[in-house]
N, C-alpha and C positions, 0 to 999 in steps of 0.2 A: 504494500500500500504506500502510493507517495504520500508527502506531505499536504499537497492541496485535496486528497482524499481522507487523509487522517481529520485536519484541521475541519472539511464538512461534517464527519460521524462525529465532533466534541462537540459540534453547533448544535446537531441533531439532538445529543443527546442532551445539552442544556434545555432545548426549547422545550424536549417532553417533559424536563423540571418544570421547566417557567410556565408551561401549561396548566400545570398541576398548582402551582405559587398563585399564578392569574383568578386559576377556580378560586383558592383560599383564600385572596384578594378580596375578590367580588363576595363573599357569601358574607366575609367582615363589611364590606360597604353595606349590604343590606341591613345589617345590624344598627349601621349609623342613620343609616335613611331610619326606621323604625324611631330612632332618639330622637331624633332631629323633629320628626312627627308629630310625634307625641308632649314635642316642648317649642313648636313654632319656632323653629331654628332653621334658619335658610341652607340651600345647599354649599353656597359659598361661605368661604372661612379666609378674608387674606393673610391677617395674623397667622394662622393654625399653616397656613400652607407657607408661609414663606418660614417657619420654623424648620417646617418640615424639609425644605427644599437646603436650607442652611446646616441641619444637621447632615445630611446628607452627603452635602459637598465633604464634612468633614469626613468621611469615609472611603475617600479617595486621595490618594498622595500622588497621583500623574495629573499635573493640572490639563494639560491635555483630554485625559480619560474624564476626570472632574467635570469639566464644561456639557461632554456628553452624558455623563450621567446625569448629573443637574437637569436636563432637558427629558433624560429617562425618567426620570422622577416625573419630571411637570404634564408629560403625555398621559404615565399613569393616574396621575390626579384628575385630568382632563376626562380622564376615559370614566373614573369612577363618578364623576359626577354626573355626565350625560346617563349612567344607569340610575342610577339615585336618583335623579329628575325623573327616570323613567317609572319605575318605583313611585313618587309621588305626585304622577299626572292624578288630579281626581282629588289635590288636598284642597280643604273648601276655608277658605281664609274670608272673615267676617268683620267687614269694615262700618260705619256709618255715612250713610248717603247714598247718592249713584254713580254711577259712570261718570266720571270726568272732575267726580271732588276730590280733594288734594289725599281725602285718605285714602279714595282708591287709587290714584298714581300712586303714592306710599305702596299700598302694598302691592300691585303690581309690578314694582321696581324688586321689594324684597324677595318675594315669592311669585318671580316668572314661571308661568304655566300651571298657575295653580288655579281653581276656581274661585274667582274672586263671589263673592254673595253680600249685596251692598241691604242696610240696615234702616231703618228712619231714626235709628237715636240713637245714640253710644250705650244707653242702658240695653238694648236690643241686642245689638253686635256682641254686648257683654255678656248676657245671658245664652246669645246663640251656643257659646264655648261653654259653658257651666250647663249645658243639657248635652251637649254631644253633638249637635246638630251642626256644629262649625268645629274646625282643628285650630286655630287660634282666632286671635285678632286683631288687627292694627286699630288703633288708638290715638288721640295726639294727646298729650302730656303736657305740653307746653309752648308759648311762641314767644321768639328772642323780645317784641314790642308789645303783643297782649299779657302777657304773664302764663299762668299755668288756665287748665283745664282743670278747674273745681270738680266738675260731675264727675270727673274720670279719676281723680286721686280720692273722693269720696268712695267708688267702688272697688280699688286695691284697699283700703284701709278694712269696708267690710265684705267683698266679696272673697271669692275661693281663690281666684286668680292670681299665678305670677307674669311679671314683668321678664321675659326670658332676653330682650332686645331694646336696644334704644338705637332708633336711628335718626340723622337731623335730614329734614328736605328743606331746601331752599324754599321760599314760596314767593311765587310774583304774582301781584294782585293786577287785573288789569280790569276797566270797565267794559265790558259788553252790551249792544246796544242791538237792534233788529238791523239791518243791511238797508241804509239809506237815511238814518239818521245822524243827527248830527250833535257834536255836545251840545248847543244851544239850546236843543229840542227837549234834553234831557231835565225830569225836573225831580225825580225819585229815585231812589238806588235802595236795591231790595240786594242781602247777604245774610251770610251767618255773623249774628255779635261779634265773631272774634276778626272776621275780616273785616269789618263796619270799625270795631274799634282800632283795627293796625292803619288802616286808611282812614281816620277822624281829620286828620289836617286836611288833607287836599279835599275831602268833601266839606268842610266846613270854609273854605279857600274858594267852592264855588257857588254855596249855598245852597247844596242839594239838601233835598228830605231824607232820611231812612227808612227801611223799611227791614223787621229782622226776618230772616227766615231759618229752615232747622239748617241749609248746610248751601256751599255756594254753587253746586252742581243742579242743584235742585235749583236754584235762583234763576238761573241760566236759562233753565228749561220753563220756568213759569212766563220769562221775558221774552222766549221765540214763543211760547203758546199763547201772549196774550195779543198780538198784532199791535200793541201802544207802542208809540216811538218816545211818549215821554219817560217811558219805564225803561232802567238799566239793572245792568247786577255786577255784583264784585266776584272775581273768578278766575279760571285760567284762560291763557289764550288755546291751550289744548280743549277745553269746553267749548269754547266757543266754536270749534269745530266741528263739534257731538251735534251741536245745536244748530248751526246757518248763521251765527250771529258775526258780526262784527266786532273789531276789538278797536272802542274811539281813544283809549286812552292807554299807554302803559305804565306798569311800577307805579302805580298812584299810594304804593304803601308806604307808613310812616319814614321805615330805615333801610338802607340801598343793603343791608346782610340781614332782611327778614326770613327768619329760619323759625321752624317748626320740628321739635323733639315727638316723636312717632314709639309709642312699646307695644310690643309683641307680648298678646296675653296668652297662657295658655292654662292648661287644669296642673301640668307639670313641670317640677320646678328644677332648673338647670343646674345641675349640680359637678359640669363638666369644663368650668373654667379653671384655668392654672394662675397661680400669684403671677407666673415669668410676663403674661399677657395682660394683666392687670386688672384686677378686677373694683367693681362699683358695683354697689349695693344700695337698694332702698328698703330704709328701714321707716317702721308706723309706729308708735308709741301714745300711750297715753301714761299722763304723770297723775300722781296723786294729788289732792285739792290740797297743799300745804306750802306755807314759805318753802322757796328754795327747790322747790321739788326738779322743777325744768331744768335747774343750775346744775342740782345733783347728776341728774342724765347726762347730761352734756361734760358734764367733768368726768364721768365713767367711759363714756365714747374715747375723749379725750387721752384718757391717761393709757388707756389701751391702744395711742396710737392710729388710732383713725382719723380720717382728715372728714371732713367733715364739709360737701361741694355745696350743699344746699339744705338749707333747715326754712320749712317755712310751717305753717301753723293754719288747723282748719277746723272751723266748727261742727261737731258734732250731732248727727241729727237726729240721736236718742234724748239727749241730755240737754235742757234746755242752759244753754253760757257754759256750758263745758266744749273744751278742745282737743283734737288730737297733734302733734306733730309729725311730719314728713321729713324724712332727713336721707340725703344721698352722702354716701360714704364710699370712701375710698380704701382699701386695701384689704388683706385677705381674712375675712370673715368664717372664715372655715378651717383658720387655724387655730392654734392655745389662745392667743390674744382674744382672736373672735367668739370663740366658747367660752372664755372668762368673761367680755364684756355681754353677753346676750342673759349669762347667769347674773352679774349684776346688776344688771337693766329691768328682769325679772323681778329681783328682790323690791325695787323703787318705785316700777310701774304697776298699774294694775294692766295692760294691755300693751305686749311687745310682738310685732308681725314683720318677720324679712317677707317683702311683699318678691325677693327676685335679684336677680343677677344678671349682669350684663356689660359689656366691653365696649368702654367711651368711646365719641367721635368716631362712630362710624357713620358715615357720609351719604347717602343715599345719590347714585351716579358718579358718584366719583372714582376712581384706579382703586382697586384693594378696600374699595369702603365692604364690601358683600359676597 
């Protein structure tokens, strides 16, 4: 046997290994798809994957061979997600509104190919997940110039649900009008509160009315069905395309970096993040009616080392002038530190809930955000 027949029978007989690797590959990806499922976790990971691609490198000492493995690696990746996507055609992700409002962009950004099932109210979409009748759902949380979504931190504090994702989408308000009108014609702008109040200056800059509605996709579609040209809505210019509408005005919102915070709810709680990646946690508490009580928490958070991104404070709607607080924390909650501050946060509070886990700044459209 020459050598260019030797060197084919060693190829041969790698690939019936690698064949057999590939099986053991895939049956493990299936196992992830199932997690990932079960806790409203996207298929993509760029963190998880550029670890993986960097430890990798390290297992090669031929920088030559290094570059192709590196690339060996990234196909395999490649290859396992297009199954796992395949695996989760048919996952039913439960947003609030319809077609074309920013939370279903949201989550069709997150969860490409999934069934999106659009809601009339966050409490709806909420509930969809908490019967089974949806695998998660996008939510917004928060906007960089309206502040937070009250409804929606009111339902992590008492519903079952965890926060498994937090993603920011950019949001551009634009006004939409019917095809042939003009701003001068316009004399009402109908939206959701929270776009009505991100764009407060320029509608008050023109002396428009308002009008609130549950969400700005739905606005959109009330302004092509109603044939008035004095009627407009605050929206996307992607809506306005659902719709026939025109877009008379762009960016009319408060701050040229209006971003909207988006969480992924689901019945299951992600328990699959590493400190190396960083983890954020949102924690619910209620303190006890006493001097000092809130100081005390907060000095336990504290001394244990947690950072501490955001503490805000919401009224409770058993207890009349009683509060709960909301607090996003930084770092690993799932270690000694973490199980000594949650045991003495217990002894203080009468009500402590990690509503979830999730890895900062992930960008919705951006390189490696998903």
């Amino acid at each position: 046997m020459d050598k260019l027949q030797e060197a084919r029978r060693i190829i041969s007989q790698i690939d019936v290994e690698m064949a057999q690797l590939f099986v053991r590959r895939m049956e493990a990806a299936v196992q992830v798809a199932e997690y990932k499922k079960e806790r409203g976790l996207p298929i993509f990971d760029g963190a998880r994957e550029k670890e993986i691609l960097e430890k990798g490198a390290a297992r090669v000492s031929d920088p030559i061979l290094r570059e192709h493995y590196v690339r060996f690696l990234q196909n395999n990746m490649d290859v396992s997600k297009d199954y796992q996507r395949q695996l989760l055609e048919g996952m039913r992700v439960a947003y609030s509104g319809t077609e074309g409002a920013f939370a279903h962009i949201a989550a069709g950004e997150i969860f490409p190919g999934s069934t999106l099932v659009g809601h009339p109210n966050f409490a709806a979409a909420h509930a969809a997940v908490v019967s089974g009748a949806c695998d998660c759902a996008v939510l917004p949380l928060e906007n960089s110039s309206a502040g937070e979504v009250g409804q929606v931190t009111d339902m992590m504090f008492d519903g079952p649900l965890y926060v498994n994702g937090v993603y920011e989408l950019a949001v551009r308000h634009d006004l939409l009008a019917l095809p042939g009108a003009a701003l001068g014609d316009i004399k009402t702008v109908i939206s959701h509160p929270q776009a009505l109040a991100q764009c407060a200056p320029w509608l008050e800059k023109h002396g428009l009315d308002t009008r609130e509605h549950t969400n700005t996709a739905l606005a959109a579609r009330q302004v092509a069905q109603s044939g008035d040209k004095s009627l407009a809505a605050i929206a996307s210019a992607r809506t306005a395309g659902l719709y026939g509408l025109q877009v008379l005005e762009e960016n009319i919102h408060r701050s040229g970096s209006n971003t909207t915070r988006f969480g992924v709810f689901s019945r299951t709680e992600n328990t699959a993040l590493g400190k190396k990646l960083g983890d954020h946690f949102i924690l619910l508490f209620t303190t006890r009616n006493q001097a000092g009580a809130l100081a005390e928490a907060i000095d336990i958070i504290g001394r244990h080392g947690f950072n501490m991104r955001t503490l805000r404070s919401r009224p409770r709607k058993d207890l009349l002038w009683e509060y709960y607080f909301y607090v996003e924390l930084e770092g690993d909650l799932r270690g000694e530190q973490g199980k000594a501050m949650l045991e003495e946060l217990s002894a203080c509070c009468d009500k402590v809930r990690v509503a979830g886990s999730f890895r900062a700044h992930c960008r919705i459209g951006e390189e490696g955000a998903l």
